[in-house]
C-alpha positions in Angstrom: 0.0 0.0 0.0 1.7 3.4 -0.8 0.3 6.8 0.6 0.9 9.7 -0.6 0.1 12.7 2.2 2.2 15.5 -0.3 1.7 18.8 1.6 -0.3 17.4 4.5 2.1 14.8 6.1 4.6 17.4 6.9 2.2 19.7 8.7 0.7 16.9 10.3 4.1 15.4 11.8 4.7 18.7 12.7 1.5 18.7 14.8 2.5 16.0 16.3 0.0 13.9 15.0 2.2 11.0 13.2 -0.4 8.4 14.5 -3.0 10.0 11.8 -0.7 9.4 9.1 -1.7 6.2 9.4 -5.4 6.2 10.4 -5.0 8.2 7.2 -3.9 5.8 5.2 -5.5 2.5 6.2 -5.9 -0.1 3.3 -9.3 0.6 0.7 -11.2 -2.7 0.4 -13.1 -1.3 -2.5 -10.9 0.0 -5.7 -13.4 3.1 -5.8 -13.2 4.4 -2.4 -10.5 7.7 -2.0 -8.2 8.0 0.5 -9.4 10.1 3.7 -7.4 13.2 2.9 -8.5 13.4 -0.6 -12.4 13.4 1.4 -11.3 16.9 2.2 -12.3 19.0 -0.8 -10.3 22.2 0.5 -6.3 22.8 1.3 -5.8 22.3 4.7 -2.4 23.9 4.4 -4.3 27.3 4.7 -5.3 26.8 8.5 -3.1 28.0 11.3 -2.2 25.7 14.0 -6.1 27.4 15.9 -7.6 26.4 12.5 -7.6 30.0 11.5 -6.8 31.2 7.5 -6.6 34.7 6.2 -4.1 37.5 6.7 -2.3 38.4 10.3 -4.9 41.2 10.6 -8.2 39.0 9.2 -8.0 35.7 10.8 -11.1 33.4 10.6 -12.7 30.1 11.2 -13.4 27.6 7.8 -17.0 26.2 8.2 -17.5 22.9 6.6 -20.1 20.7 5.7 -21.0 16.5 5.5 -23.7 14.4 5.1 -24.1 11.8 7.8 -26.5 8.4 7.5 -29.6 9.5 9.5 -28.6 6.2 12.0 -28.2 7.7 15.5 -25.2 5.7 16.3 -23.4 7.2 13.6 -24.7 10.3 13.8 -23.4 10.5 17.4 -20.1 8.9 16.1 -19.5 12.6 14.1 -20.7 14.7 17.1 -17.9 13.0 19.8 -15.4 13.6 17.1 -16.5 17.3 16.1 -17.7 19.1 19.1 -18.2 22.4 16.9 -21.0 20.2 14.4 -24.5 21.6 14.1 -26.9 19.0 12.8 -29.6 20.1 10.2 -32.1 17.3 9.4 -33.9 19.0 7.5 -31.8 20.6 5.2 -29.8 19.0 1.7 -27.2 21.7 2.3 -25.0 22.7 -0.5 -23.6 19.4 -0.3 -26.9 17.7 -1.4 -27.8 15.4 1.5 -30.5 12.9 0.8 -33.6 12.8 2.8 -31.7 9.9 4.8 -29.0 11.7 5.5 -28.4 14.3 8.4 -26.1 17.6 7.3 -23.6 18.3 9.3 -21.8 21.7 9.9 -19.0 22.5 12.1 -16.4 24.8 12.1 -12.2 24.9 12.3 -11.9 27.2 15.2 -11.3 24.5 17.8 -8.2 23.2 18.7 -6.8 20.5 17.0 -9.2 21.0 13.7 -7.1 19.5 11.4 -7.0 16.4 13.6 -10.3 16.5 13.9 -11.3 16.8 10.1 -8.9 13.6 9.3 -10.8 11.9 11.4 -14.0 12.7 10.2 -12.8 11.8 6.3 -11.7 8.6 8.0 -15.2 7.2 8.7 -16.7 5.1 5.6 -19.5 6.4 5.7 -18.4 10.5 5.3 -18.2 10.7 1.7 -17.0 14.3 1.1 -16.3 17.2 3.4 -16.8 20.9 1.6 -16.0 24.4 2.7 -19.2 26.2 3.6 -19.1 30.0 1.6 -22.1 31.9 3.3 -23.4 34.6 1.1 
């Protein structure tokens, strides 16, 4: 099995997370599933280590969105990994949930966001994660 982290290994060992480099990269048992960091439709290179982006004088958060299987179990399962998620049953989002799927929204201010959104892509059942652009 090869991974390839490119720009997101470094930063990671640098956070001291070397241990997600490999939940990262666990083995695909289906040809067609991606790797969890290429889940993660935006550069994570652009947060700051308090999951900040922007210029030194116009930091702010990233919001994201997922779609989450309407099973409680695994819609719990996001919420202990994400404390920052708001759930939105109701709503497709952007994203295009289906009516048996929950959204999910959560944010990068939070410590340890990157973290945190590697091991959201991680799950099987999180098929894409996409920056949220309010307007």
């Amino acid at each position: 099995m090869a991974c390839v982290f490119g720009q997101y290994g470094g930063r990671l060992a640098r956070l001291g997370l070397v241990g997600l480099l490999t939940l990262a990269c666990q083995p695909m048992t289906d040809g067609d599933q991606p790797m969890a960091v290429d889940k993660i439709t935006f550069d994570l290179e652009q947060l700051d280590d308090n999951g900040l982006y922007g210029p030194p004088d116009g930091k702010r958060s990233l919001d994201y969105e997922f779609c989450v299987p309407g099973e409680p179990v695994l819609v719990e399962t996001v919420q202990a990994i994400d404390p920052s998620l708001t759930l939105y049953p109701e709503s497709p989002g952007r994203i295009g949930c289906t009516a048996e799927q929950v959204l999910a929204i959560g944010h990068t201010h939070q410590p340890n966001a990157v973290l945190i959104l590697m091991e959201l892509a991680n799950l099987d059942f999180i098929e894409r994660i996409d920056r949220v652009d309010w307007e």
